[in-house]
KEMAR-646727 format. One record per residue: residue number from 1; y, x, z of N, C-alpha, C in turn. Coordinates in Angstrom, 2 decimals. Layout:
# residues N
> NUM | Y | X | Z | Y | X | Z | Y | X | Z
...
END
This chain:
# residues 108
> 1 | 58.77 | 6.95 | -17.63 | 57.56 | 6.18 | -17.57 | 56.51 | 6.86 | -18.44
> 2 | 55.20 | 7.21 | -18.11 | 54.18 | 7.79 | -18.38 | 53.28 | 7.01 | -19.15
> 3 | 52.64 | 7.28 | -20.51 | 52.10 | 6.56 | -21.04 | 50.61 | 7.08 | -20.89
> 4 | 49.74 | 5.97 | -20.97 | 48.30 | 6.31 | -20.57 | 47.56 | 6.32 | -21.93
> 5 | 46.51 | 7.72 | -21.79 | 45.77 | 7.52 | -22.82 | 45.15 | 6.68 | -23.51
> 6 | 44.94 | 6.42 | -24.45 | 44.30 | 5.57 | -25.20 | 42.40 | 6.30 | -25.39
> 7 | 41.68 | 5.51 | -25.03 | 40.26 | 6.43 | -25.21 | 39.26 | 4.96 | -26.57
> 8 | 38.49 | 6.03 | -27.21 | 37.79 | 5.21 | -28.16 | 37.17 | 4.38 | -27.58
> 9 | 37.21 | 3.29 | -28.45 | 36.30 | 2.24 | -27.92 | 34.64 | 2.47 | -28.43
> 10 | 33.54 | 2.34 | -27.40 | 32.56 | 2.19 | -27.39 | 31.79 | 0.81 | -27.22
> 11 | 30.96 | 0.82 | -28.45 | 30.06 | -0.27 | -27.84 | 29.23 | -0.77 | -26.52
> 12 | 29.11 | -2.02 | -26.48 | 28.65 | -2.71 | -25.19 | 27.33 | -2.46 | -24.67
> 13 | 26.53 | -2.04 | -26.11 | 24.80 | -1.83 | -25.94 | 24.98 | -0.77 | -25.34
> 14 | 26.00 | 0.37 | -25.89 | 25.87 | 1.98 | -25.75 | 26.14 | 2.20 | -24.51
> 15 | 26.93 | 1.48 | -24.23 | 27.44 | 1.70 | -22.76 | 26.20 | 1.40 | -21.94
> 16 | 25.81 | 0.68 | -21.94 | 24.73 | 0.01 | -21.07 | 23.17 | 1.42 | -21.30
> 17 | 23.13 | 1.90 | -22.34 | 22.01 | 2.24 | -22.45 | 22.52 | 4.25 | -21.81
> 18 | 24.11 | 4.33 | -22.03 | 24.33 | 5.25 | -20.89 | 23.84 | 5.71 | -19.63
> 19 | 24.39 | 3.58 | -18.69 | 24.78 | 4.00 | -17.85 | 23.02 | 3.84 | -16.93
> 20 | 22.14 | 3.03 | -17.81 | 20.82 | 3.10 | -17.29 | 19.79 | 4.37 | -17.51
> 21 | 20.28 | 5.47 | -18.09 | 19.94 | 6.99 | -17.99 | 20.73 | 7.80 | -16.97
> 22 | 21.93 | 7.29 | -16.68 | 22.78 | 7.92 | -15.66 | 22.17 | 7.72 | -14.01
> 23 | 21.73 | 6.61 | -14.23 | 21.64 | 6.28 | -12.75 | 20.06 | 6.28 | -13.02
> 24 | 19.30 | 6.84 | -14.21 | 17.79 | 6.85 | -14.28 | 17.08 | 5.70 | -13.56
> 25 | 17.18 | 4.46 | -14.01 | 17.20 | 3.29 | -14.35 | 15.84 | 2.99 | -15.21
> 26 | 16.06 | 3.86 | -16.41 | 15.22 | 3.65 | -17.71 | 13.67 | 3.07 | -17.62
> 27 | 12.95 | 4.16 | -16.72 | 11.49 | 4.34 | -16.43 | 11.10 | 3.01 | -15.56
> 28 | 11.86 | 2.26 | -14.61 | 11.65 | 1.16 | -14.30 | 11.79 | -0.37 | -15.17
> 29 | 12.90 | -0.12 | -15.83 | 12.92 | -1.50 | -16.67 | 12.21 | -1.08 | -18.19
> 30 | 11.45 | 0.33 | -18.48 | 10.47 | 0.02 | -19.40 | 9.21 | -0.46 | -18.84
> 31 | 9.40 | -0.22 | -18.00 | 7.56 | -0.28 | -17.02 | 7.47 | -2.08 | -16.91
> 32 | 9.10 | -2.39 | -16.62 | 8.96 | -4.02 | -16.74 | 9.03 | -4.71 | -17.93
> 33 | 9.69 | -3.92 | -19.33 | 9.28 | -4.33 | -20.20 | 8.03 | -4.86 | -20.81
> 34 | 7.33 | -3.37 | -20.65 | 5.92 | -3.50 | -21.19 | 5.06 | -4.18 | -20.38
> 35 | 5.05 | -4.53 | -19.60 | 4.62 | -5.85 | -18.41 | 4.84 | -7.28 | -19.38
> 36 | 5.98 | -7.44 | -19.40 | 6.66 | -8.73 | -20.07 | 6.17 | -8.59 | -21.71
> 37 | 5.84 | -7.56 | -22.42 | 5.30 | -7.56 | -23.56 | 3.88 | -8.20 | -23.76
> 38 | 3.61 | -7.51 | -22.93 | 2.04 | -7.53 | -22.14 | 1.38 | -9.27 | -22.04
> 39 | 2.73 | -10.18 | -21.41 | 2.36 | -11.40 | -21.56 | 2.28 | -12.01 | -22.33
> 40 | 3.58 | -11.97 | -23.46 | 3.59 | -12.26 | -24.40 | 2.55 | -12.11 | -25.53
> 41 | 1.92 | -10.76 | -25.76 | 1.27 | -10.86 | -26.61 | -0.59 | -10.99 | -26.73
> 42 | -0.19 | -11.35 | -25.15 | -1.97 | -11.39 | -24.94 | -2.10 | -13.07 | -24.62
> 43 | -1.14 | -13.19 | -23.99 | -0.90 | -14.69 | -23.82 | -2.28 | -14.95 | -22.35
> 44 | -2.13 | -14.07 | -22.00 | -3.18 | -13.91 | -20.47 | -2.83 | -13.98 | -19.03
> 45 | -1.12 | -13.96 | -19.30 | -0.22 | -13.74 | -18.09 | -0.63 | -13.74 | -17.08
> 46 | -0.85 | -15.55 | -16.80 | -1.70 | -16.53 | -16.07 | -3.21 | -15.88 | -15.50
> 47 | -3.56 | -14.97 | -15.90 | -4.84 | -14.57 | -15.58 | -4.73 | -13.36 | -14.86
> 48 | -4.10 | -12.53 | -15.31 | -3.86 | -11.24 | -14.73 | -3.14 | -11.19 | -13.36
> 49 | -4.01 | -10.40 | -12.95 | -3.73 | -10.27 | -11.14 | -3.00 | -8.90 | -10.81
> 50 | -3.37 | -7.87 | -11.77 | -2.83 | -6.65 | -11.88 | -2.34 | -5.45 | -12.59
> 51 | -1.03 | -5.43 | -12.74 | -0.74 | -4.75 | -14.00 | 0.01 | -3.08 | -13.85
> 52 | -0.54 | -1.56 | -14.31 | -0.50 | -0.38 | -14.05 | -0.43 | 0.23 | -15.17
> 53 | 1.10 | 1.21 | -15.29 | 0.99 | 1.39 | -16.57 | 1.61 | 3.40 | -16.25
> 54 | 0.60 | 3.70 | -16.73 | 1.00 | 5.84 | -16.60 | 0.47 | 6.11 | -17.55
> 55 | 1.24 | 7.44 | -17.84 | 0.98 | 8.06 | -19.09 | 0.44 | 7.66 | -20.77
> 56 | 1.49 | 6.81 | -21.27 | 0.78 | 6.07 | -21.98 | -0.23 | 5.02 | -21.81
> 57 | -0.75 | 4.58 | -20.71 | -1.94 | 4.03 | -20.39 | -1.47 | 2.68 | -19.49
> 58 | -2.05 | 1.35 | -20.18 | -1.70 | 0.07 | -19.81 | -3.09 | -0.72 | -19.07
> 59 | -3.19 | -0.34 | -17.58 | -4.14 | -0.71 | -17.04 | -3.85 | -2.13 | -16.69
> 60 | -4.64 | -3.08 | -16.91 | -4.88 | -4.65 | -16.49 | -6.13 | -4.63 | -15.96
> 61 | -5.42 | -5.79 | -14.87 | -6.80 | -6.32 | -13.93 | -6.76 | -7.68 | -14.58
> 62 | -7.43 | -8.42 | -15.03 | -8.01 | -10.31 | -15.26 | -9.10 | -10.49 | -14.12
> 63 | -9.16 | -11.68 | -13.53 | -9.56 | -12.37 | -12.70 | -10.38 | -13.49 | -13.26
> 64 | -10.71 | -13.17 | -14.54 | -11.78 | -14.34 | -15.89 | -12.50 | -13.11 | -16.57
> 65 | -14.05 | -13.16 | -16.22 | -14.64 | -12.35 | -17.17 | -14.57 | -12.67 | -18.28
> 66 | -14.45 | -14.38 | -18.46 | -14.37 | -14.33 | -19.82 | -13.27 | -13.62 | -20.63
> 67 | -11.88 | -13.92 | -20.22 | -10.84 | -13.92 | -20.51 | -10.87 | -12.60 | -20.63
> 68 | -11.47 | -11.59 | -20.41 | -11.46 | -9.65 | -19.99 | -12.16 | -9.83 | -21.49
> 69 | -13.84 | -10.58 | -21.65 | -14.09 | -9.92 | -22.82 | -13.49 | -10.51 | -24.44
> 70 | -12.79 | -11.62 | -24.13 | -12.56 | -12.00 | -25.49 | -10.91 | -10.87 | -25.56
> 71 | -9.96 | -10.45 | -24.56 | -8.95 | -9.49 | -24.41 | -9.57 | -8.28 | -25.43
> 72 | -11.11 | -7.83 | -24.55 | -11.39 | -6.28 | -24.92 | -11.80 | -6.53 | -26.42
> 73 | -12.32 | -7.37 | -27.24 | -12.17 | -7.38 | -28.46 | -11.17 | -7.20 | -29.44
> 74 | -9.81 | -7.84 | -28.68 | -8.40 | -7.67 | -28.80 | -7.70 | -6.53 | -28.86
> 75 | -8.30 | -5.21 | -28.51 | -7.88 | -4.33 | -28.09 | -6.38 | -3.48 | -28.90
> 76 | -7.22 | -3.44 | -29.60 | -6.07 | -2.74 | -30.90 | -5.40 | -3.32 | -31.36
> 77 | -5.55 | -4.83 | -31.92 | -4.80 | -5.36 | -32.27 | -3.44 | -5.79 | -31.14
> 78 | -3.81 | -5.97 | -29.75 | -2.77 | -6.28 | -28.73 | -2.14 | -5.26 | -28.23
> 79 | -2.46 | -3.72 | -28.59 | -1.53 | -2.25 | -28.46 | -0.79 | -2.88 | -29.50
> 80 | -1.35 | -2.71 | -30.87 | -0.26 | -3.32 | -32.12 | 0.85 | -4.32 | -31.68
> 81 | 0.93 | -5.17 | -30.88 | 1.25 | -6.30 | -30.65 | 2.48 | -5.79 | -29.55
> 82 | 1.97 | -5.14 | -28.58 | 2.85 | -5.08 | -27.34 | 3.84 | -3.88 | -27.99
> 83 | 3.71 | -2.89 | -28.79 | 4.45 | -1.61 | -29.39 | 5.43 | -2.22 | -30.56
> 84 | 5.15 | -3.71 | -31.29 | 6.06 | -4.32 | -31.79 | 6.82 | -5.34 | -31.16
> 85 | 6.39 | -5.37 | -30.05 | 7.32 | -6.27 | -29.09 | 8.69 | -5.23 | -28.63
> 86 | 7.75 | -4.06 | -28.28 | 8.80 | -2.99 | -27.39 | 9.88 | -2.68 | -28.39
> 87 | 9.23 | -2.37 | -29.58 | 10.26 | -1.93 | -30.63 | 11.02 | -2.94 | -31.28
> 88 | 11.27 | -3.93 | -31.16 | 12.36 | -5.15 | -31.31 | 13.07 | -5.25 | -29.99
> 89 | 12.77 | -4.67 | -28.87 | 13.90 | -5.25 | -28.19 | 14.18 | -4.07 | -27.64
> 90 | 15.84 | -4.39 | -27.57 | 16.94 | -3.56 | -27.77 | 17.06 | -2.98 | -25.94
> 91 | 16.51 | -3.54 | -24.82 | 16.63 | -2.91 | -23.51 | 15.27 | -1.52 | -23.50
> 92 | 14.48 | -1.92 | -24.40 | 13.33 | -0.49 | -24.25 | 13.81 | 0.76 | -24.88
> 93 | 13.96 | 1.54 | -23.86 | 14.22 | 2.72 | -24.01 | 13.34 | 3.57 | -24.36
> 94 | 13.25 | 4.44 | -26.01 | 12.39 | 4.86 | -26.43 | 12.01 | 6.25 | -26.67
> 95 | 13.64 | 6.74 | -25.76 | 13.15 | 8.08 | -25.55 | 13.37 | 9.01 | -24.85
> 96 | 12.60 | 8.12 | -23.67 | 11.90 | 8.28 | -22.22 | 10.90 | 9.23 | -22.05
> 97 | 10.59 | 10.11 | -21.15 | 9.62 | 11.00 | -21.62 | 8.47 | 10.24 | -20.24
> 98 | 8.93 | 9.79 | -19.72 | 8.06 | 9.35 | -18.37 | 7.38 | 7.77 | -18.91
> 99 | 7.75 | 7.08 | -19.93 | 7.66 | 5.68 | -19.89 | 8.30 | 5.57 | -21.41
> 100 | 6.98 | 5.28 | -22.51 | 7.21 | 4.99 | -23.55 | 5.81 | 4.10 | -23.80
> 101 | 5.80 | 4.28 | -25.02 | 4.95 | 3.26 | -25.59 | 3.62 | 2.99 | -25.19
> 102 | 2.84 | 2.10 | -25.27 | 1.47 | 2.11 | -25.19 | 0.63 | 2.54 | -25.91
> 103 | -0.53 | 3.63 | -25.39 | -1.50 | 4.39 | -26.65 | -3.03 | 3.93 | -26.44
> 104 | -3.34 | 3.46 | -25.06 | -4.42 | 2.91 | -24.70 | -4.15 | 2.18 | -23.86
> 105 | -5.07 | 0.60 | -24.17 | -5.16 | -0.32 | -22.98 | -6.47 | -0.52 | -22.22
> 106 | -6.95 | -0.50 | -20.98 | -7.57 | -0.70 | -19.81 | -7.74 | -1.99 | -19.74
> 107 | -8.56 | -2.77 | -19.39 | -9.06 | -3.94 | -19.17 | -10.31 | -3.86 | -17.60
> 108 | -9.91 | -4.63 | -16.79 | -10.21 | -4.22 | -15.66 | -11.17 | -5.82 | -15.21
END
């Protein structure tokens, strides 16, 4: 009778953050991250009709002029906001070369 290897045990995160580079996975569920950051920290969800995010660059459409200019005052402070959202949670993959952080936001 043949005994079977024994292999190290790996963590549950690690595994997961494997197997979503394996199957290149990553670039889509950051793109939905920073979407979902996006709501959270603008708290505009509800308003926004359209959301585009390349090369560093987080384009929003709002459908409230108002709501666009009291946002574009927001500006920096809600990059600040959405880049500490990304970096607390443990599914954003941060080193993505196609889909990382936000460096400028668009207001449309």
């Amino acid at each position: 009778m043949s005994r079977v290897a024994r292999k190290t045990a790996v963590p549950l995160d690690e595994l997961i953050r494997e197997y979503l580079r394996q199957y290149r996975l990553t670039a889509g569920l950051n793109t939905q991250r920073i979407f979902a950051a996006w709501d959270a920290a603008s708290g505009a969800g509800r308003y926004t009709v359209r959301r585009y995010f390349r090369d560093g660059r987080l384009y929003i459409t709002v459908d409230s002029s108002v709501v666009r200019s009291q946002l574009s005052f927001q500006r920096d402070t809600l990059i600040e906001k959405i880049n500490a959202l990304l970096a607390a949670d443990e599914l954003f993959t941060r080193d993505d070369a196609r889909v990382g952080f936000v460096q400028e936001l668009i207001l449309k």
